[in-house]
C-alpha positions in Angstrom: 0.0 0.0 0.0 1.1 3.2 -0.8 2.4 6.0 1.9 -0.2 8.3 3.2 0.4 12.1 2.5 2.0 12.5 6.3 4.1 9.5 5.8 6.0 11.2 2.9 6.7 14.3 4.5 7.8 12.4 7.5 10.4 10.9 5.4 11.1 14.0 2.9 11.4 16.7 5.2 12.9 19.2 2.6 9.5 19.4 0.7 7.6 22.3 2.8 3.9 22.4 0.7 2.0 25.5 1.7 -1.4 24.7 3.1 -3.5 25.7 -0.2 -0.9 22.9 -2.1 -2.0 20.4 0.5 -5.6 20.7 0.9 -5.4 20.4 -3.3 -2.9 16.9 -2.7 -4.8 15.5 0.8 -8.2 13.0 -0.4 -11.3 13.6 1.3 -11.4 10.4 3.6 -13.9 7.7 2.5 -16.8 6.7 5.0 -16.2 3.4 6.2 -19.0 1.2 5.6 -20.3 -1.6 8.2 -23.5 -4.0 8.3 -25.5 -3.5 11.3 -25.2 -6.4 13.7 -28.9 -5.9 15.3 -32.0 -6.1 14.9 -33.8 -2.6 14.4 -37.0 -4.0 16.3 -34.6 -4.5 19.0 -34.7 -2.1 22.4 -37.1 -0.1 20.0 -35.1 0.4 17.3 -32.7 2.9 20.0 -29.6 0.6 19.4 -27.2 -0.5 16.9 -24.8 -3.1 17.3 -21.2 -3.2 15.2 -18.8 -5.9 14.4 -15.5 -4.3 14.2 -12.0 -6.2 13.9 -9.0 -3.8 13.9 -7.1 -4.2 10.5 -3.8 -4.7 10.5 -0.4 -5.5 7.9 2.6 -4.8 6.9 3.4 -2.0 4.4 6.1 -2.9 2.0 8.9 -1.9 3.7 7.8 -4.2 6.8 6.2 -1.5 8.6 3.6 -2.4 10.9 0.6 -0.6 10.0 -3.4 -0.4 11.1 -6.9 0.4 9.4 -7.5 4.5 10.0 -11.6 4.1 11.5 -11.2 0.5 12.7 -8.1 1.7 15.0 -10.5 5.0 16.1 -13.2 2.7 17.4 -11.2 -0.3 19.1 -8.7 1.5 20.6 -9.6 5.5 20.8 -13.4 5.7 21.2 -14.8 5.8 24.8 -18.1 5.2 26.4 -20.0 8.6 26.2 -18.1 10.2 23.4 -20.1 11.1 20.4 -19.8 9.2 17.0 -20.7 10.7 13.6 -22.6 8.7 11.3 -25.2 7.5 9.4 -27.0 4.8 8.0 -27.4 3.6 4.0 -29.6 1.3 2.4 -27.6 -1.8 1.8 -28.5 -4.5 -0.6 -30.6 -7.1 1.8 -33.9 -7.1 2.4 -35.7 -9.8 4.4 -38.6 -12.2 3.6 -42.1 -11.0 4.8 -43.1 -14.4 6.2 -41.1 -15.5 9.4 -41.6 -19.6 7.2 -39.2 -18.6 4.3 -36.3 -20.8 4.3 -33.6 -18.5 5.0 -29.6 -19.3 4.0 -26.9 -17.2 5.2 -23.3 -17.5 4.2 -21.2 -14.8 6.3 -17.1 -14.5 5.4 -15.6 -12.8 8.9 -16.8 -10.0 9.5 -19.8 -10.6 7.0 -21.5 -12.6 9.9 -22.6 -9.4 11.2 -26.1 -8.8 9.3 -27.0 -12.6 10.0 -27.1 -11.7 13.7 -29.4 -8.9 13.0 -31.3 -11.3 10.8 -31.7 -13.8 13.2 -32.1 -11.7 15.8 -35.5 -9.8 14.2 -36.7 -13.5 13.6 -36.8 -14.5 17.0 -38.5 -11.0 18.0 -40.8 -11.8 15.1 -41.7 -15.2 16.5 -42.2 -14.3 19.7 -45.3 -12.0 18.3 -46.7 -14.5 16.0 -48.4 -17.9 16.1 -47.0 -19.7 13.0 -43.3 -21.4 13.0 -40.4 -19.7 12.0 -39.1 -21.5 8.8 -35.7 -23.3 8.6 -32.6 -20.7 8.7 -28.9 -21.8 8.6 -26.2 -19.9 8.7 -22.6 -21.0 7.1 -19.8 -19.1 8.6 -16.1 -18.8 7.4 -13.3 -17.7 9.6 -9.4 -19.4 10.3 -10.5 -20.4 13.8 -13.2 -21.6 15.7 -11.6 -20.6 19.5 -10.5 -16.9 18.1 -13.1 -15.9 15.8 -16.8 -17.4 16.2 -17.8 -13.9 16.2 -21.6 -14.6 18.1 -21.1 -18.2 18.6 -22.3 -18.9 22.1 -25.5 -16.5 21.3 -26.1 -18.6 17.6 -26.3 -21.4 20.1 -28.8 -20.3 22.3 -30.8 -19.5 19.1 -30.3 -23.0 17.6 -31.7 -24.2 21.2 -34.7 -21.7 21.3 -35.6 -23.4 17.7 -35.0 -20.0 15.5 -31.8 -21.4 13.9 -31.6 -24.8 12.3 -27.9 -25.0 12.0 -24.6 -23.3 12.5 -22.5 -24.9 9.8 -18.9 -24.0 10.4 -15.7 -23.5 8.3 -12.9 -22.9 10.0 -10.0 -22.8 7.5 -6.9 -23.2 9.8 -8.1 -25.5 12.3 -7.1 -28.3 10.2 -4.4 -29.7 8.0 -6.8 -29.3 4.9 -8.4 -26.2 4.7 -12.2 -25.9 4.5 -14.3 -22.8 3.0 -17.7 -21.9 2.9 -18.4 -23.0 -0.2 -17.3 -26.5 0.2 -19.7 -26.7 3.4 -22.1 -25.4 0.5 -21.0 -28.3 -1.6 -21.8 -31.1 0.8 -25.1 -29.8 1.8 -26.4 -29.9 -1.7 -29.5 -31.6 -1.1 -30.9 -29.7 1.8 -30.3 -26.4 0.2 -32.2 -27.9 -2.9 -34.9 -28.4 -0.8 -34.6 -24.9 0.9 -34.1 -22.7 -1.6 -36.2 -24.5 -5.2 -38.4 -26.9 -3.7 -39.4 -24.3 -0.9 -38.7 -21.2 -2.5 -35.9 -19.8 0.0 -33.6 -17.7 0.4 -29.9 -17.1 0.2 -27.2 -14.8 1.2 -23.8 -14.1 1.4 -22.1 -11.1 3.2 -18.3 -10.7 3.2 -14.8 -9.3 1.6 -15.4 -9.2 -2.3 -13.5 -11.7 -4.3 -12.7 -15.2 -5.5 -14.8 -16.7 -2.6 -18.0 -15.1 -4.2 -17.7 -17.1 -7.5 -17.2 -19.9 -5.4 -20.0 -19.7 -3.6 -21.7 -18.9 -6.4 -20.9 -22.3 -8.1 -21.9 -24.0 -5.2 -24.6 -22.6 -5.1 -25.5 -23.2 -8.5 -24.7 -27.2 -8.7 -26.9 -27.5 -5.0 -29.9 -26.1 -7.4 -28.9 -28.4 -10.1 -28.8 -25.7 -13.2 -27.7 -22.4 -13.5 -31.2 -21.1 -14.9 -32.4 -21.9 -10.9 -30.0 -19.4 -9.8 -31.0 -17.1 -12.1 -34.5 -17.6 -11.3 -33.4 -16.9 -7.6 -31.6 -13.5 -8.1 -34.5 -12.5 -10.6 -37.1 -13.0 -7.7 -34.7 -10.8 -5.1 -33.8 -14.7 -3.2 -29.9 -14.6 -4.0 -28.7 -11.5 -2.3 -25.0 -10.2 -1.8 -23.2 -7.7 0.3 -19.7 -7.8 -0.8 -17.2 -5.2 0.4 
């Protein structure tokens, strides 16, 4: 990654830009974007939950270095201060019935809407007599002890009966390494069921990439033709949020 503006002048301190020359140089900084990890029916729609992980790596020359907003809120925010933000549309949008078939895929930090999804389910539930339909939620991540983001409270849903299954992928915690979509792969018949033969639903939330045509395929064998698929993201049921 390149060096920010500061870093150069750090290391050039003979070039002196006047202030008009650096406002022209210096880029606007980019919002950072992040799924909301709650429900908005939840505490009245007062409170929104984040799933932040501090990004860090090495800059070329070896140089430790860390992720401008994800450093601000992990390490520099405190309780009481005031945040800035807003909120945008994303791409999701749920089903209206609480017995759609719902299948979530979340990559790392992509877990986070799936919470919120799961979460408004079980509030959902609670407020109406029929049975919340079958959701599963596939989740990717190098290790099951360090990063099950939610996993003791995914539990407690899959023992209240809102969440079928948890299916993890936890690439590191073996000598082979195991993704999503090969998790995908061997459920083929269930999702068949789910998502053509009940009309379900399917998402995937995560860093953009290989691992989304991936998925993709998978996806598309489970439903045994691509024109299934395509009949899916026609009718809004194959949804991503890629970042």
């Amino acid at each position: 990654m390149a060096p920010t503006v500061a870093e150069a002048l750090l290391s050039f301190t003979s070039a002196r830009p006047g202030l008009e020359h650096l406002l022209d140089l210096i880029p606007i900084i980019r919002p950072r974007l992040y799924s909301i990890a709650s429900s908005p029916r939840l505490d009245g729609g007062g409170r929104v939950d984040l799933l932040v992980v501090l990004a860090k790596w090495s800059d070329g020359t070896g140089a430790p270095r860390s992720g401008l907003c994800s450093t601000y809120i992990t390490q520099r925010l405190k309780s009481g201060d005031v945040l800035r933000c807003g909120v945008t549309a994303g791409t999701f949008s749920l089903p209206t019935s609480i017995t759609s078939p719902m299948v979530m895929a979340g990559l790392g930090t992509g877990i986070a809407p799936f919470r919120a999804f799961v979460q408004d389910r079980a509030i959902r539930a609670k407020q109406s007599e029929e049975k919340p339909g079958p959701m599963i939620v596939y989740y990717g991540a190098r290790h099951r002890e360090k990063d099950f983001a939610f996993g003791e409270e995914f539990e407690g849903y899959t023992r209240a009966g809102i969440l079928t299954e948890v299916v993890g992928a936890f690439s590191r915690d073996q000598p082979e390494k195991v993704y999503v979509q090969h998790k995908i792969a061997e459920d083929r018949e269930r999702l068949y069921d789910l998502l053509v033969t009940k009309a379900g639903y399917f998402y995937l939330c995560g860093q953009a990439g290989h691992v989304q045509q991936e998925v993709e395929d998978a996806v598309s064998s489970a439903l045994g033709s691509r024109d299934e698929l395509d009949r899916m993201i026609a009718e809004k049921r194959y949804s991503l949020e890629l970042y």
